[in-house]
Every structure is written in C-alpha cells, then in structure tokens.
C-alpha positions in Angstrom: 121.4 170.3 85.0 117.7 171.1 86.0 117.0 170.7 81.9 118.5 167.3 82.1 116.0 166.1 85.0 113.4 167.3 83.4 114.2 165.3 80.6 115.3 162.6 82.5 111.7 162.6 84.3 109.6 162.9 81.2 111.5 160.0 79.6 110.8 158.0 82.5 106.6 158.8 82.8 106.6 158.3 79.0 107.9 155.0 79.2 105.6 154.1 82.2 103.0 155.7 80.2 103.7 153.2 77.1 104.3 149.9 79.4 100.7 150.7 81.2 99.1 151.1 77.7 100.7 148.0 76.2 99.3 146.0 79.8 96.4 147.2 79.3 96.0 146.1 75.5 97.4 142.9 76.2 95.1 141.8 79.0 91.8 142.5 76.5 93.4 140.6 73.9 92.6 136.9 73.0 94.8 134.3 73.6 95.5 132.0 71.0 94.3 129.2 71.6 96.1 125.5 69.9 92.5 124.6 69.8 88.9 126.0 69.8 88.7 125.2 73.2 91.1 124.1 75.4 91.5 121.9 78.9 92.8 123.5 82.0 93.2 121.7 85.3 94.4 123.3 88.4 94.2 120.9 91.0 94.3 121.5 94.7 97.6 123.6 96.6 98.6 124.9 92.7 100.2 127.9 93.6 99.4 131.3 91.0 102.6 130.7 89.7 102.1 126.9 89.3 98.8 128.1 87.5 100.3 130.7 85.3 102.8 127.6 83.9 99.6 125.2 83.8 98.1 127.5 81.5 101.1 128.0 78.9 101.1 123.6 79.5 98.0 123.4 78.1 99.5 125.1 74.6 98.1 128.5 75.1 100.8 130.8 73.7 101.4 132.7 76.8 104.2 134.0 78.5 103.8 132.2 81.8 105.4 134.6 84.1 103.5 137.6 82.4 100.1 135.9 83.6 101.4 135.2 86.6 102.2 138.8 87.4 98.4 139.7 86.2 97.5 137.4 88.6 99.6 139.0 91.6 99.1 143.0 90.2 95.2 142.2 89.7 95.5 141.4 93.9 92.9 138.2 93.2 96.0 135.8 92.9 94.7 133.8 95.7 91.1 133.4 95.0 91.9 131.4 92.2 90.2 128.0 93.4 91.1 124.2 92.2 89.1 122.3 89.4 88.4 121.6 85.5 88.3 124.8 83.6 87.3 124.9 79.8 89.3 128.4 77.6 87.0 129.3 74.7 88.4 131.2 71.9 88.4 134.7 72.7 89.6 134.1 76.2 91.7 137.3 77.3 94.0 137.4 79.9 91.5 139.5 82.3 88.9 136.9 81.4 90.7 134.2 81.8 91.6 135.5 85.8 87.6 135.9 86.0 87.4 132.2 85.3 89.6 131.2 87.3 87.8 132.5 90.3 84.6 131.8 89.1 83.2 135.9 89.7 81.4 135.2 86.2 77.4 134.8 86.8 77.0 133.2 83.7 79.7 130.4 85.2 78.4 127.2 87.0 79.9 124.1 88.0 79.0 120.6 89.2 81.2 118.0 90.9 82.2 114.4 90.0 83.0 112.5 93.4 85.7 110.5 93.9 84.2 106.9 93.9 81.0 107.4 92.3 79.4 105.5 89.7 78.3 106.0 86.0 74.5 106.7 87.8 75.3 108.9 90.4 77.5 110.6 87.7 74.6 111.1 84.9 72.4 111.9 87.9 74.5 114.6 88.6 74.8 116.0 85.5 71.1 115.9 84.9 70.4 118.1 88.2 73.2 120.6 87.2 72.0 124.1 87.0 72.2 125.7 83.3 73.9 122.7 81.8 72.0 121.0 78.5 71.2 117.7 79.4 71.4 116.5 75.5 72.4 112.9 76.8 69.3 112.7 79.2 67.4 110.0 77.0 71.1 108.0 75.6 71.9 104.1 76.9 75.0 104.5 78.7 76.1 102.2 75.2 74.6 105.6 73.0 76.7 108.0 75.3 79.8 106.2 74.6 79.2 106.3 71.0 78.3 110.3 71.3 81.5 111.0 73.0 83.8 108.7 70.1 84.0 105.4 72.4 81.6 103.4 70.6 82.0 99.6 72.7 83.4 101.1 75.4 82.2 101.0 79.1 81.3 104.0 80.8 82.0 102.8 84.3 85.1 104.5 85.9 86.4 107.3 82.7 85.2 110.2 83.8 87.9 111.6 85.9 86.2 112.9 89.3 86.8 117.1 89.8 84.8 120.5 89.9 83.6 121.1 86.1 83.3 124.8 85.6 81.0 125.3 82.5 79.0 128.5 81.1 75.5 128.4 81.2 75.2 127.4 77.3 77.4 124.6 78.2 76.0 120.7 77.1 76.5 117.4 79.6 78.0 116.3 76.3 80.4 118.7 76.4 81.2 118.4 79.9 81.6 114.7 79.6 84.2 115.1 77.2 86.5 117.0 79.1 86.3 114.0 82.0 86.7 112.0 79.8 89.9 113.2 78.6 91.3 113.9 81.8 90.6 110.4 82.7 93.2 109.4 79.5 95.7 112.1 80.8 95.6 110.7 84.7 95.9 107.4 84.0 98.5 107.7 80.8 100.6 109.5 83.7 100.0 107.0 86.1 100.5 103.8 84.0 104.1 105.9 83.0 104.9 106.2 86.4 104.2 102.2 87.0 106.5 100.5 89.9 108.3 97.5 87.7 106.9 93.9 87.7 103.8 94.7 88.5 100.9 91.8 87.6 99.5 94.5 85.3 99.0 94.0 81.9 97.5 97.8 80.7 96.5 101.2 81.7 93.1 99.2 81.3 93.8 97.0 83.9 95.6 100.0 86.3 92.3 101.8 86.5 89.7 98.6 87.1 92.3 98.2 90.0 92.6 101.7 91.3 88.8 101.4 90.7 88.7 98.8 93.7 91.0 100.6 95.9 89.3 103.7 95.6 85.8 101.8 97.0 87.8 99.9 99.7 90.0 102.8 101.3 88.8 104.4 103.8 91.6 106.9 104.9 93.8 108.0 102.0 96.9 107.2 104.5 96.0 103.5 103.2 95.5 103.6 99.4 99.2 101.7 98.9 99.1 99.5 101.5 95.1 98.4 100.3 96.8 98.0 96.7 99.8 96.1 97.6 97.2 93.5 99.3 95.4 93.2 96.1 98.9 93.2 93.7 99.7 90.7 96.2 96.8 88.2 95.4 97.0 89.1 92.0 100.4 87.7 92.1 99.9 84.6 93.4 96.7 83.5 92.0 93.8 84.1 95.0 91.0 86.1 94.4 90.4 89.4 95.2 87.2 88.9 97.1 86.5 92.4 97.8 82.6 93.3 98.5 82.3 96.3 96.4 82.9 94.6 93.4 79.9 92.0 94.5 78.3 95.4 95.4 78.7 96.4 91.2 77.8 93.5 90.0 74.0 92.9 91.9 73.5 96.4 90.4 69.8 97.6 91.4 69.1 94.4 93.2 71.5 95.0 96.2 69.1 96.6 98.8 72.3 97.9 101.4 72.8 95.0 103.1 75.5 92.6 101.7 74.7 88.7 102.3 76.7 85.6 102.1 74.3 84.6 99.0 75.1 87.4 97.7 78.9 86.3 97.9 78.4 83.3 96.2 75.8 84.9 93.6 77.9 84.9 89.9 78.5 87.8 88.3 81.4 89.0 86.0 81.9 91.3 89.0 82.3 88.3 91.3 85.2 88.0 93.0 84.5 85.6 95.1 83.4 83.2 92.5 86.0 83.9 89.9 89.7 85.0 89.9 91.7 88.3 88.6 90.4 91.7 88.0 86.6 92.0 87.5 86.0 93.1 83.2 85.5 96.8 84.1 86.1 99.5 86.3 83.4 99.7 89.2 83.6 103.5 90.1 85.6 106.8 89.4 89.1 106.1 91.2 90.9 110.2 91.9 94.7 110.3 91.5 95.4 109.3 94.6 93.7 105.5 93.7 95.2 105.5 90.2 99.1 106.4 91.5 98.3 103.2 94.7 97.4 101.0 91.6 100.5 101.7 89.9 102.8 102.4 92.6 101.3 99.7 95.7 103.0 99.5 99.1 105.9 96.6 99.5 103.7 94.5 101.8 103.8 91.0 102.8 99.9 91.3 103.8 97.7 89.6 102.2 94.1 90.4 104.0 92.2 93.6 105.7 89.5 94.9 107.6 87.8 97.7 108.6 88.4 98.8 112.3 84.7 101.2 112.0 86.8 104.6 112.1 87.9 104.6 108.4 91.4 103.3 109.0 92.0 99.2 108.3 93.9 96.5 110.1 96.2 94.7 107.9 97.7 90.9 107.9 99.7 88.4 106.5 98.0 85.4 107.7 94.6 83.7 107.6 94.5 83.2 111.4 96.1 86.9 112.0 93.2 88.4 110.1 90.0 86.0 111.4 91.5 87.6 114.8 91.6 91.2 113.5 87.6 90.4 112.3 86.5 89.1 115.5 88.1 91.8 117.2 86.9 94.9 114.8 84.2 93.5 113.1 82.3 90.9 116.1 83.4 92.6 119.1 86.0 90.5 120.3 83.7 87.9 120.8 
C-alpha cells in the first residue's frame, strides 16, 4: 500500500511538473497573429475576462480562457488599463500582459479627446513623445491620401482613445489604427440605427454625432440633444447650432461668437442653410455616435445651456425664449 502512494505521489508531481513546463513554453511563444499587426481595444470597465475574449475577437488564435487565467495566475489582472493597443508579430502571451499594463519603457501613448478637431489632433501627435512625426509637413488633403482615403476629409475619423505605441512607432501608423476604429464604431453604430431615422448613411450618422458631441454638455443629455436635432431634421428647420458656425469661421473666430458671425455663409452655416453641414466638425466618442443613431423620443425642439453643463429643453419657441432669458440673461 505505501508502494502505491508513492506511486500515486510521483505520478501526480510529474504531471504538475509537465503542466508547469508546457505553461511556461506557451507564455514565451508567439501568438499567431491573422495579420502582421493587429487592433486591440479594451475600452473602459472591460473586465480581464472580457479582455482575454477581446483578444481572441481580434483573430488572434488564442484560447481565451487560457489568457485569461495568465492574467489572474500572473496577479496583474487588474492593472490592465483601457485604450488602443497595437500586437506585433512575435507578441507572446507574457508580452502581451506587459502591454496591456503598459510596464514596458519602450511603450508610450498619447490621447485623442473626445471632441477635438483634425488640429488639435495633428498637434497632438506632433508633441507625442517617441512617435515619428512622418506626416508633420502633409496637407490634411496629403494625409488622407497617405493613409488610402485620397478625397476624403479628415475632420471627425479618427476615433478619440489612448494610442499605446512603441517608441519606433510613426503618427502614420498611429493614424491608421484611429482611423479604423472610427469605421468599426460607426459600422456598429449605423447597425444598431433606431428605424425611420432622417439619416441617409453611416456618413451622415457621424457629421450628426459630430454636432452632438460639441453641444452636450453632460453625457446624461447626448439622446435627448440628438432627438432635438433628428427632430428638425425631420421637419425641415435648421439646425442652427453655434459650433458648427464655430467650424466653419475656422482661424478667424477669435472666442467670442457674434450675431454677424451667425449670418456669415459658410458650408458649415447652419443658420443660413438647412440639413447637416458637408462634414464632420470634431471627433464624436461612442457615446455621441450611439445618440446619433439611437436619439431620445422627444417632442422638443430647442435647448440651452443652464451654465452647469446640464441643458433645458423645449418644445415651443416661447417655452425656450423663457428658458434663455432665464439661464442665459438672468431672468431679466
């Protein structure tokens, strides 16, 4: 009987023996990869697990509950933090953690902000530490064409997240990864659409969630600022929103909007003409792309800001010249 234990035991540390080896080879071998490099997005309150499956998503041939128990036995499961990752070829498991919490020196990042501009965004870019700025001296009209859109307008397709890069990273390369995130969001949104929507295309979706993303606020009143503006799409009156008026003066706006500015023409107008404006005016987050798509079921068809982020709402002319002279004039 004591023979059998014995037995019994050595069978036992042999085979924990050969499972620790095997974990240990696995997490220093490469992934493969469906691409040289490949996208990864974790975005904010992914859970390890929910990262583990977001990796396997992305078509990296990984057993997804594997990683995820790396990511729990390794004991840095929560310092993984949210933003836009890029997996080179060669990427192990144990690298692939280090990534993902950013303990690499030679890994940097810069962030996109919700609701800025093609300028602020190259501006960005050309600050960021270790990144090639190979786009410093390209027309916005060049850097389309570098990054396959040739025609295309840069405002608004660069989706707005923390870009982790390694320092022999290009803005190029960066780009392109915004880039196609921006395609993925808004593909997902425009899928997700409420029905009857005045709407036409993704295209129009995201000049939309463009506007809502400058007018809001408080992100409590994304739907409610969309379903004003699917509202006066709907019935023919113009948007008249002041950021767009904002775009379109471009360098000559010095901070402080006027009512010649209002009736200034520009294809970003809309005051003086009707519908969308021809291009998106900012960076819209997911939040603004899903109130686009999906807008509040509101009878209102005006707003303004009460000065602590939030806005007052209204379906009437006279209910909203009130809510002005009470937020905006002081009542008086």
């Amino acid at each position: 009987m004591r023979r059998f234990f014995a037995s019994l035991f050595l069978l036992v540390l042999l085979s924990v023996l050969a499972v620790g080896g095997w974990a240990l080879w696995w997490l220093h071998q490469p992934l493969r990869l469906p691409a040289a490099s490949v996208d990864l997005s974790v975005e904010p309150g992914t859970t390890p697990r929910g990262v583990a499956q977001a990796v396997a998503d992305a078509g990296v041939a990984v057993d997804p509950r594997l990683l995820y128990a790396w990511f729990r036995v390794s004991g840095k499961d929560r310092q993984i933090r949210a933003g836009s990752y890029e997996m080179d070829a060669g990427v192990t498991p144990r690298l692939l953690l280090e990534i993902l919490v950013r303990g690499r020196e030679a890994t940097r990042s810069v962030v996109l902000v919700e609701g800025w501009n093609i300028r602020q965004v190259r501006a960005a870019l050309a600050k960021a530490e270790m990144l090639k700025p190979d786009t410093a001296t390209l027309s916005d009209a060049d850097l389309m064409a570098r990054l396959g859109r040739p025609g295309q307008h840069p405002e608004g397709r660069f989706f707005p997240d923390t870009y982790t890069y390694s320092k022999n990273s290009t803005d190029v390369a960066l780009l392109q990864r915004a880039l196609r995130a921006m395609d993925r969001k808004l593909e997902a949104a425009w899928a997700a659409r409420a029905p009857d929507l005045p709407l036409k295309s993704p295209e129009e979706a995201l000049i939309l969630a463009s506007i809502v993303e400058k007018e809001t606020g408080k992100a409590s009143d994304r739907a409610e600022v969309a379903g004003v503006f699917i509202n006066r799409l709907r019935i023919g009156m113009p948007l008249q929103t002041d950021p767009t008026v904002i775009y379109g003066l471009g360098d000559a706006f010095d901070g402080n909007l006027r009512k010649r500015d209002l009736q200034t023409d520009t294809p970003w107008n809309t005051y003086t003409r009707q519908g969308l404006p021809p291009t998106p005016i900012a960076m819209p987050g997911k939040a603004s792309l899903l109130a686009a798509v999906q807008p509040a079921r509101t009878k209102s068809l005006y707003f303004v800001s009460r000065g602590d982020g939030t806005s007052q709402f209204s379906e009437t002319l006279d209910a909203h010249n009130r809510a002005v002279n009470q937020y905006q004039r002081g009542g008086r």
